[in-house]
OpenMM code with the backbone's topology and positions (N, CA, C; nanometers):
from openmm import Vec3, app, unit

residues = "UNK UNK UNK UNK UNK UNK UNK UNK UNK UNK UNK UNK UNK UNK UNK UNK UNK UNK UNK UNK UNK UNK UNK UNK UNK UNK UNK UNK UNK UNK UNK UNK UNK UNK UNK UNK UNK UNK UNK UNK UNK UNK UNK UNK UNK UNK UNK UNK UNK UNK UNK UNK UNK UNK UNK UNK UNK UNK UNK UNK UNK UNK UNK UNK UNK UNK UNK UNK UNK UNK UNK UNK UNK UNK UNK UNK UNK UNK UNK UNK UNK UNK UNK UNK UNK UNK UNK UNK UNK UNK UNK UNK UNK UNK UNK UNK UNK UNK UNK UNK UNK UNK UNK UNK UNK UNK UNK UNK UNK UNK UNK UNK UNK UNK UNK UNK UNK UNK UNK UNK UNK UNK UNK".split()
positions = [
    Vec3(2.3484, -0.1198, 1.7205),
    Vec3(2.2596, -0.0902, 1.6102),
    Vec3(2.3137, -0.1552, 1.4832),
    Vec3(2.1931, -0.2113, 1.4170),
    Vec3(2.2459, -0.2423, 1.3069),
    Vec3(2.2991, -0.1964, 1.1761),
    Vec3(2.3563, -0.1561, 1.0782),
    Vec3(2.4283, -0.0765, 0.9830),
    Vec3(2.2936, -0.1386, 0.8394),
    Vec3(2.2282, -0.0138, 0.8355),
    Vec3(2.1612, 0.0433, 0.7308),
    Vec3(2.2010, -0.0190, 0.6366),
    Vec3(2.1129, -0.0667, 0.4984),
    Vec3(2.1372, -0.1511, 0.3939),
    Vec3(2.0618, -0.0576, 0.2756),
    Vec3(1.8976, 0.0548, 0.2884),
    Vec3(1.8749, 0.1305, 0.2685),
    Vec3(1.7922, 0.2352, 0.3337),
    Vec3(1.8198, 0.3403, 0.2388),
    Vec3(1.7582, 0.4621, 0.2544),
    Vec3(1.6677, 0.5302, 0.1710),
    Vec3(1.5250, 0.5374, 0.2672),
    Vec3(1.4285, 0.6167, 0.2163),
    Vec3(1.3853, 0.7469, 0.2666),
    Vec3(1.3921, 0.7997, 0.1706),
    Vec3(1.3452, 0.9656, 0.1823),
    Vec3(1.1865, 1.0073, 0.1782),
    Vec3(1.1479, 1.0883, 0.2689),
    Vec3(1.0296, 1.1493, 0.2685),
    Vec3(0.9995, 1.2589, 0.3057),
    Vec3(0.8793, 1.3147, 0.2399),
    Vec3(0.8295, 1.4171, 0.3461),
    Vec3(0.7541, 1.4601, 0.4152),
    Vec3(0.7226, 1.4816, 0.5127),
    Vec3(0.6623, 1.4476, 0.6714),
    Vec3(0.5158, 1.4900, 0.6046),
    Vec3(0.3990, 1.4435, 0.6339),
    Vec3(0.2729, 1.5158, 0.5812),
    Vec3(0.1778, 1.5381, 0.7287),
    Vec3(0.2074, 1.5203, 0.8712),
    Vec3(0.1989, 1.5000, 0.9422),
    Vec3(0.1458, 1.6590, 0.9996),
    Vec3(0.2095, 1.7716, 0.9887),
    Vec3(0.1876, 1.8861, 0.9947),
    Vec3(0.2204, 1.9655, 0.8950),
    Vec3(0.2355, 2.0960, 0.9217),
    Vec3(0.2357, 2.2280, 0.8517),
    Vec3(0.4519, 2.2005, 0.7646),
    Vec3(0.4942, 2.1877, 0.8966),
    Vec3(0.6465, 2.1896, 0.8820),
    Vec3(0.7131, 2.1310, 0.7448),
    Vec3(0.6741, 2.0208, 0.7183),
    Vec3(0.6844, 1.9257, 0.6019),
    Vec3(0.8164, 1.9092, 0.5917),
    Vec3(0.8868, 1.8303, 0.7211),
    Vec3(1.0455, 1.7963, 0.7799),
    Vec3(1.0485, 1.6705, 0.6379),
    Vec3(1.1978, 1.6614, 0.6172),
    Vec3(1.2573, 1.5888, 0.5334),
    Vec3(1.3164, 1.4903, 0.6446),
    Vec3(1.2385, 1.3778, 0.5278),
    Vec3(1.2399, 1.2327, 0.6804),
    Vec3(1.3574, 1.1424, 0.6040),
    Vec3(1.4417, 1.0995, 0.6364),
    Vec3(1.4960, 1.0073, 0.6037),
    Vec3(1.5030, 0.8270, 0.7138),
    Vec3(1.4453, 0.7562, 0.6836),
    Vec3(1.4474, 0.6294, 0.6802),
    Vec3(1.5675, 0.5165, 0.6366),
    Vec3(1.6200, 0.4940, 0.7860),
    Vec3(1.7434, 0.3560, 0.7385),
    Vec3(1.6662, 0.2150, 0.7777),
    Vec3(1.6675, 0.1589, 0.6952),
    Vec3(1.6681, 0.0383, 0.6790),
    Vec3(1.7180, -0.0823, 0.7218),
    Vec3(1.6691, -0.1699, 0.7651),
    Vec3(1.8312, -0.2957, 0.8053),
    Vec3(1.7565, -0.4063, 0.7428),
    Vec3(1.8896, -0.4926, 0.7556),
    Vec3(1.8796, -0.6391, 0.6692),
    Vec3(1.7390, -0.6745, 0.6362),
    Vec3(1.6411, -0.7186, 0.7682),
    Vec3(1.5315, -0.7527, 0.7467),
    Vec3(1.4020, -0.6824, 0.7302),
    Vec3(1.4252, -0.5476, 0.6259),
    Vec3(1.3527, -0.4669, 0.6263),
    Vec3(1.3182, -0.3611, 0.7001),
    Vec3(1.3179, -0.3872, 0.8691),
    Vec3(1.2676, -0.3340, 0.9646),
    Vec3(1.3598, -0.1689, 0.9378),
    Vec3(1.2822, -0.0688, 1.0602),
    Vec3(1.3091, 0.0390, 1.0519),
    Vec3(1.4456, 0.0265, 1.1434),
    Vec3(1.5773, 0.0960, 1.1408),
    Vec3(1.7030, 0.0568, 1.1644),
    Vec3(1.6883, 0.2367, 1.2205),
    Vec3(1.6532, 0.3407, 1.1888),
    Vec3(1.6753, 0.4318, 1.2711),
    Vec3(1.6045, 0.5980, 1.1276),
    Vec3(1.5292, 0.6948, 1.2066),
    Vec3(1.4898, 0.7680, 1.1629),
    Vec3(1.5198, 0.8947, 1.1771),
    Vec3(1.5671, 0.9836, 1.0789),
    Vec3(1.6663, 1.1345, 1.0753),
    Vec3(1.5523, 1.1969, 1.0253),
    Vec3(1.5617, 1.3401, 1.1207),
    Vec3(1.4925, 1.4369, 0.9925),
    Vec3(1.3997, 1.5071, 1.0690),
    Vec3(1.3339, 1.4222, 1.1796),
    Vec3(1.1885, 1.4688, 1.2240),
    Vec3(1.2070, 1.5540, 1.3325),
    Vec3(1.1141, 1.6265, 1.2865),
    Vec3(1.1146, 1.7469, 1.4973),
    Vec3(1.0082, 1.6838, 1.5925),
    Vec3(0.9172, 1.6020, 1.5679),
    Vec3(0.8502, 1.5658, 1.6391),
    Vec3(0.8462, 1.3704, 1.6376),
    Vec3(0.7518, 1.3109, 1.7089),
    Vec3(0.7714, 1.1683, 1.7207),
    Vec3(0.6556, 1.1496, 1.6415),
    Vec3(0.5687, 1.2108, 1.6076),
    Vec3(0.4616, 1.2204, 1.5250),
    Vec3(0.5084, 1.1459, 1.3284),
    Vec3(0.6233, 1.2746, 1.3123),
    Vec3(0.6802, 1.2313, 1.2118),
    Vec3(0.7955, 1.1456, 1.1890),
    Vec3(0.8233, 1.0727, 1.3129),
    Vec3(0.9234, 0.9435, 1.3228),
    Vec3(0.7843, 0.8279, 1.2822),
    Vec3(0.7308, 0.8031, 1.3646),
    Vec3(0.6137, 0.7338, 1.3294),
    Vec3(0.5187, 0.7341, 1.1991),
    Vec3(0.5300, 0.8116, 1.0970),
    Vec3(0.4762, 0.8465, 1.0007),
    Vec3(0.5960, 0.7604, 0.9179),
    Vec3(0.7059, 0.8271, 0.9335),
    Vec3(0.8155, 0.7359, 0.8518),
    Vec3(0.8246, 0.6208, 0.8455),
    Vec3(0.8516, 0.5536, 0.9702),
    Vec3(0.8176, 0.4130, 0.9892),
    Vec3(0.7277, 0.3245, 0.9218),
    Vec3(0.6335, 0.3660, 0.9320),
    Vec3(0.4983, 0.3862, 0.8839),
    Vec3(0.5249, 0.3047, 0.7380),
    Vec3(0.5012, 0.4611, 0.6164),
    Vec3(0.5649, 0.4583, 0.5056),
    Vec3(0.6556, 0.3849, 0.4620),
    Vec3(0.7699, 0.3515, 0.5309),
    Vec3(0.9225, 0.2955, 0.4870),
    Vec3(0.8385, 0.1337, 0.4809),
    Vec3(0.7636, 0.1448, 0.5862),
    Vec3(0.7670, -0.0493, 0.5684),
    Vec3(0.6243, -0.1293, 0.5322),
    Vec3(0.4764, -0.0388, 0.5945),
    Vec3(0.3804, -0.0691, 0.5805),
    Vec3(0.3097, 0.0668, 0.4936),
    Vec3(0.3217, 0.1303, 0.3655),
    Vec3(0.2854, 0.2618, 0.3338),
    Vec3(0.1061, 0.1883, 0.2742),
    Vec3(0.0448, 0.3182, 0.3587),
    Vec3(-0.1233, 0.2871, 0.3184),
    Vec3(-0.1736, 0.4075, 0.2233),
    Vec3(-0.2763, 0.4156, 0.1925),
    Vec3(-0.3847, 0.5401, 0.1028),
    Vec3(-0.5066, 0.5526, 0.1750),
    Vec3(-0.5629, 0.6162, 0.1790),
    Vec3(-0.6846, 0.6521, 0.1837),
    Vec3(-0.7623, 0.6893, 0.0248),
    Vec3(-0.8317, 0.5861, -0.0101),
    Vec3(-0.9108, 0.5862, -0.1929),
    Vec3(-1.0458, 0.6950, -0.1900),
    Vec3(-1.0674, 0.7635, -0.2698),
    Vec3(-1.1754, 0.8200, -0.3110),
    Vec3(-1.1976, 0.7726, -0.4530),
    Vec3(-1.3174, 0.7670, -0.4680),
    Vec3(-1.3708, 0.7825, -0.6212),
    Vec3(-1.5083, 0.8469, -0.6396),
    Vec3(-1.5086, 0.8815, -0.7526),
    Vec3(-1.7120, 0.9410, -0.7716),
    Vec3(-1.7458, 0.7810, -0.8364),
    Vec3(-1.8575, 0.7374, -0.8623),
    Vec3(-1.9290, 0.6897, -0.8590),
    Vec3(-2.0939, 0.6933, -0.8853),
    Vec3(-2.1411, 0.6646, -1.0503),
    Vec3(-2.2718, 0.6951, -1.1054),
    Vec3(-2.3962, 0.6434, -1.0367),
    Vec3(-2.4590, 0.6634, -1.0067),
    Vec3(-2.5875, 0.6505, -0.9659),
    Vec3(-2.7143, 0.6174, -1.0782),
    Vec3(-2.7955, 0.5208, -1.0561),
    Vec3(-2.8829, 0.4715, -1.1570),
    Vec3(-3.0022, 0.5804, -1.1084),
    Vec3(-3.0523, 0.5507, -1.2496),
    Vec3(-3.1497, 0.7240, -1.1736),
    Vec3(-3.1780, 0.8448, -1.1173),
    Vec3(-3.0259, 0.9017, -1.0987),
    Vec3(-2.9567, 1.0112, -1.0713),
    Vec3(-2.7958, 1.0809, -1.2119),
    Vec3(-2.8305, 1.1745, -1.2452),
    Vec3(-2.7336, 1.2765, -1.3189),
    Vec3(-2.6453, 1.3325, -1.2452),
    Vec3(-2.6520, 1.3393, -1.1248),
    Vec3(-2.5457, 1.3782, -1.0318),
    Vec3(-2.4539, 1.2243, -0.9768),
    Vec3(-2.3301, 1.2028, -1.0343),
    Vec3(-2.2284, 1.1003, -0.9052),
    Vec3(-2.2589, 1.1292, -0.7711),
    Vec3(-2.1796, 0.9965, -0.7241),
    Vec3(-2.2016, 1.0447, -0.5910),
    Vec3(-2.0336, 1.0202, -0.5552),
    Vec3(-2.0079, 1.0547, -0.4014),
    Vec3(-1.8553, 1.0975, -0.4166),
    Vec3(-1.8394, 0.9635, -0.3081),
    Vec3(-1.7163, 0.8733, -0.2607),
    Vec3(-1.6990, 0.7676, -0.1818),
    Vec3(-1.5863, 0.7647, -0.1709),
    Vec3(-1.5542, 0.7339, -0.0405),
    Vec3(-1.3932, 0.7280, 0.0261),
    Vec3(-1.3953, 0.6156, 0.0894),
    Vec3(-1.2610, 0.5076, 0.1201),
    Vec3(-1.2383, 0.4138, 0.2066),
    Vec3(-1.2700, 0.4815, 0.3971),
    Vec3(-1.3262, 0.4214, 0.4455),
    Vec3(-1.2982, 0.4476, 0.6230),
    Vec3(-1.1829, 0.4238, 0.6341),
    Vec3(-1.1230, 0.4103, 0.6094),
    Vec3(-0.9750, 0.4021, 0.6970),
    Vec3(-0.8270, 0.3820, 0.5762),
    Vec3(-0.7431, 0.3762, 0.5480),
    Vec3(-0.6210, 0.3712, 0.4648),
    Vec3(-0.6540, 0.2216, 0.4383),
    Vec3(-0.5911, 0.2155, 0.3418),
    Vec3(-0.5767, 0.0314, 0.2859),
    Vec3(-0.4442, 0.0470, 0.2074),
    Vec3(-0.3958, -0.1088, 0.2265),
    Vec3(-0.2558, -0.0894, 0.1977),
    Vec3(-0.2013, -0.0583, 0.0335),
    Vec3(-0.0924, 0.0287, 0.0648),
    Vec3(-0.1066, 0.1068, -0.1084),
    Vec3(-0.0942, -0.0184, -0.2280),
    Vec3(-0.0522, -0.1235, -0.2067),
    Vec3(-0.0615, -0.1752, -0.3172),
    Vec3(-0.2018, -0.2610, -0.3445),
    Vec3(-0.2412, -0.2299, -0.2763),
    Vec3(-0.4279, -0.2695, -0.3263),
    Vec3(-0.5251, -0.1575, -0.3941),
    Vec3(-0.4618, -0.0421, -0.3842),
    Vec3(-0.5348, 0.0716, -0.4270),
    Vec3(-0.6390, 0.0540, -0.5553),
    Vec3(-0.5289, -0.0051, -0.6277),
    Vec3(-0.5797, -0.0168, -0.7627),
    Vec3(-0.7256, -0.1444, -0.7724),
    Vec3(-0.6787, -0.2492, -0.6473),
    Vec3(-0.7994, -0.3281, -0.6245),
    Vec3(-0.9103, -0.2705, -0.6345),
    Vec3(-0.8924, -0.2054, -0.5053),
    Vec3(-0.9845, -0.0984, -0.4558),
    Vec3(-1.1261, -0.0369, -0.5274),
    Vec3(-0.9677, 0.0351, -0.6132),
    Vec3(-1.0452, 0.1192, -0.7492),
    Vec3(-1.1773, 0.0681, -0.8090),
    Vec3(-1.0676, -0.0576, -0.8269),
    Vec3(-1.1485, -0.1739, -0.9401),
    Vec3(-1.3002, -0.2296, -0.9124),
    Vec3(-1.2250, -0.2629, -0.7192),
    Vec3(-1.4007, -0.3038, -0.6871),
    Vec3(-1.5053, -0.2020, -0.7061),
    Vec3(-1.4935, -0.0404, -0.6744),
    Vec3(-1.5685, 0.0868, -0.6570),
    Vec3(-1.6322, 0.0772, -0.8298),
    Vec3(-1.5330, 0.0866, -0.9149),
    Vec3(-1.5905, 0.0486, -1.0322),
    Vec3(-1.7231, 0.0016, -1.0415),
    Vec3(-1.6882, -0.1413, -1.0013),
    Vec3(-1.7688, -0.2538, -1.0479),
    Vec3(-1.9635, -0.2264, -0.9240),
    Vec3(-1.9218, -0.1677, -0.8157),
    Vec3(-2.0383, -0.1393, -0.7785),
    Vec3(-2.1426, -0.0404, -0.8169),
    Vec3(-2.2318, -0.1102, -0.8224),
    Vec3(-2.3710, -0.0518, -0.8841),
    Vec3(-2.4582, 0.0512, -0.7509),
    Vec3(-2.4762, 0.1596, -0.8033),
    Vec3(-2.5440, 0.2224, -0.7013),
    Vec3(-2.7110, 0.2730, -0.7754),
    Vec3(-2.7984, 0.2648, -0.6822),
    Vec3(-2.9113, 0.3139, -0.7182),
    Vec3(-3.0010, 0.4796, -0.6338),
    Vec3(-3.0908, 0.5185, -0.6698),
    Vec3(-3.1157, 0.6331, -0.5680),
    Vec3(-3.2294, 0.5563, -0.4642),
    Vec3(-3.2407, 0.5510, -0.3394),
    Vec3(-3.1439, 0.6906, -0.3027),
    Vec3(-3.0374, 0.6373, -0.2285),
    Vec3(-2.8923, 0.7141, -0.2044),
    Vec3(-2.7818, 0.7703, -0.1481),
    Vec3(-2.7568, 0.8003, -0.0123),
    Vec3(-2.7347, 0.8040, 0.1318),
    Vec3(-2.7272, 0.8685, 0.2411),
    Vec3(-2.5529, 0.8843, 0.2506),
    Vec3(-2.5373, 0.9921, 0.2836),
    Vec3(-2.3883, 1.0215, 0.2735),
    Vec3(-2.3376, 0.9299, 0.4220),
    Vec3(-2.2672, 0.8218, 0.4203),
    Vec3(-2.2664, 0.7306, 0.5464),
    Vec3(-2.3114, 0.5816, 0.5258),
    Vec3(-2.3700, 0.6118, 0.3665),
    Vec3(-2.4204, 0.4271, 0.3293),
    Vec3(-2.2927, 0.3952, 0.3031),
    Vec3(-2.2763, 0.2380, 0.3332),
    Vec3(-2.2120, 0.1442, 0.3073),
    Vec3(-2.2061, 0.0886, 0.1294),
    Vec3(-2.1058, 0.1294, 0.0754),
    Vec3(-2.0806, 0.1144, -0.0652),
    Vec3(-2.0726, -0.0128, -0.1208),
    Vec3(-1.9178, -0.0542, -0.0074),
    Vec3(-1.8653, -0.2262, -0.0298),
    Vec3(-1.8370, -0.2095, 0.0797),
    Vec3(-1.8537, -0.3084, 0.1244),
    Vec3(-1.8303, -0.3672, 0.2757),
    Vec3(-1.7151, -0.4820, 0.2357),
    Vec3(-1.5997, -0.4617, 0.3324),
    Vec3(-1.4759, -0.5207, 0.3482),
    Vec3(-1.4301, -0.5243, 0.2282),
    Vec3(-1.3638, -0.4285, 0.1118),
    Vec3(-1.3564, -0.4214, 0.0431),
    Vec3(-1.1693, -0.5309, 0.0204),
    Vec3(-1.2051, -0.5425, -0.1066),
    Vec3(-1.0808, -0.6883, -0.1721),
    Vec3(-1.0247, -0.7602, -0.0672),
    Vec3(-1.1056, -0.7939, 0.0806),
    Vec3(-1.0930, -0.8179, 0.2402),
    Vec3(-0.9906, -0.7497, 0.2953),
    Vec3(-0.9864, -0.6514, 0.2989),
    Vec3(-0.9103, -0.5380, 0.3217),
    Vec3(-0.9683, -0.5238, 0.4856),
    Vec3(-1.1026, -0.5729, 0.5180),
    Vec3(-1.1232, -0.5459, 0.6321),
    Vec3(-1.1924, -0.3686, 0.6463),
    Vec3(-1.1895, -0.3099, 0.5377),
    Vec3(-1.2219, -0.1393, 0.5393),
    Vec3(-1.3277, -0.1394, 0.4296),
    Vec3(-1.4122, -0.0435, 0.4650),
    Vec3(-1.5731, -0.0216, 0.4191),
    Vec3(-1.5339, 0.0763, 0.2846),
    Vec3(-1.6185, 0.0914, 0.2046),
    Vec3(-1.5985, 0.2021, 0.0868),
    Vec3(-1.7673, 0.2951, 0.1287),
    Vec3(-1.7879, 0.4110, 0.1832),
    Vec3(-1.8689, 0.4562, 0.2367),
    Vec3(-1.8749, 0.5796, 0.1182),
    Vec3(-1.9944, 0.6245, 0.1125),
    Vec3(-2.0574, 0.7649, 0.0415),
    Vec3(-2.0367, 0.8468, 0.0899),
    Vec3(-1.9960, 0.9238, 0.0506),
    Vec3(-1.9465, 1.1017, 0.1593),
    Vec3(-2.0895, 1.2105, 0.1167),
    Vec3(-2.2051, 1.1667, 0.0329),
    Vec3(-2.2851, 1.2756, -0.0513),
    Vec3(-2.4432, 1.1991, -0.0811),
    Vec3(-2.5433, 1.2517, -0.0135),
    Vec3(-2.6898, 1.2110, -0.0291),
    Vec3(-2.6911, 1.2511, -0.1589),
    Vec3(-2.7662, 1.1783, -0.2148),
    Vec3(-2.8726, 1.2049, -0.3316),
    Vec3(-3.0071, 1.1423, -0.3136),
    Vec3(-3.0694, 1.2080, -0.3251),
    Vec3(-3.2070, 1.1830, -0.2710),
    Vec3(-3.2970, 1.0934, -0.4091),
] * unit.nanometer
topology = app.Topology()
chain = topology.addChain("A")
for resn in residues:
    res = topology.addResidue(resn, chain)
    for name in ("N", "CA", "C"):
        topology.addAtom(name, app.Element.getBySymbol(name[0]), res)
């Protein structure tokens, strides 16, 4: 095994337990070995985090012809340092009525490859 260069700390969000994960590191980034977890669930979560860490984005979002926002989440995590992309594109899209909670917001958002979908009809 290779000898750790750093260490990242976390905490497991995986279940209820919320185990203190620690993450070693080696030379080339890669995961070098994971302390902390009771399950493989939260070895894999660490891993995860330590080298590729993602988000899952929400934002509300105004509606033209509607007083009520409407509410929108990414389908799937996108990688955390695009978040703010993300944001930016959700911004910039224009929505009109009507709404189906399941419409397509932005499609492949900053090519992220992941949809920005409506979670909320407005009719």
């Amino acid at each position: 095994m290779q000898l750790a260069t750093e260490i990242a700390t976390f905490t497991c969000i995986c279940c209820p337990l919320g185990c203190q994960l620690e993450v070693a590191l080696d030379e080339q980034g890669g995961v070098a070995e994971v302390t902390g977890n009771t399950c493989k669930r939260g070895a894999d979560y660490a891993a995860r985090e330590a080298t590729a860490p993602e988000r899952m984005v929400t934002a509300v979002l105004p509606v033209k012809g509607c007083l009520e926002p409407v509410s929108v989440k990414t389908s799937a995590p996108v990688p955390k340092d695009r978040v703010a992309d993300v944001l930016a594109a959700c911004a910039a899209a224009r929505l009109a009525v009507p709404v189906a909670a399941g419409d397509v917001v932005v499609a492949d958002v900053c090519g992220t490859g992941v949809a920005v979908v409506a979670t909320k009809s407005v009719p």
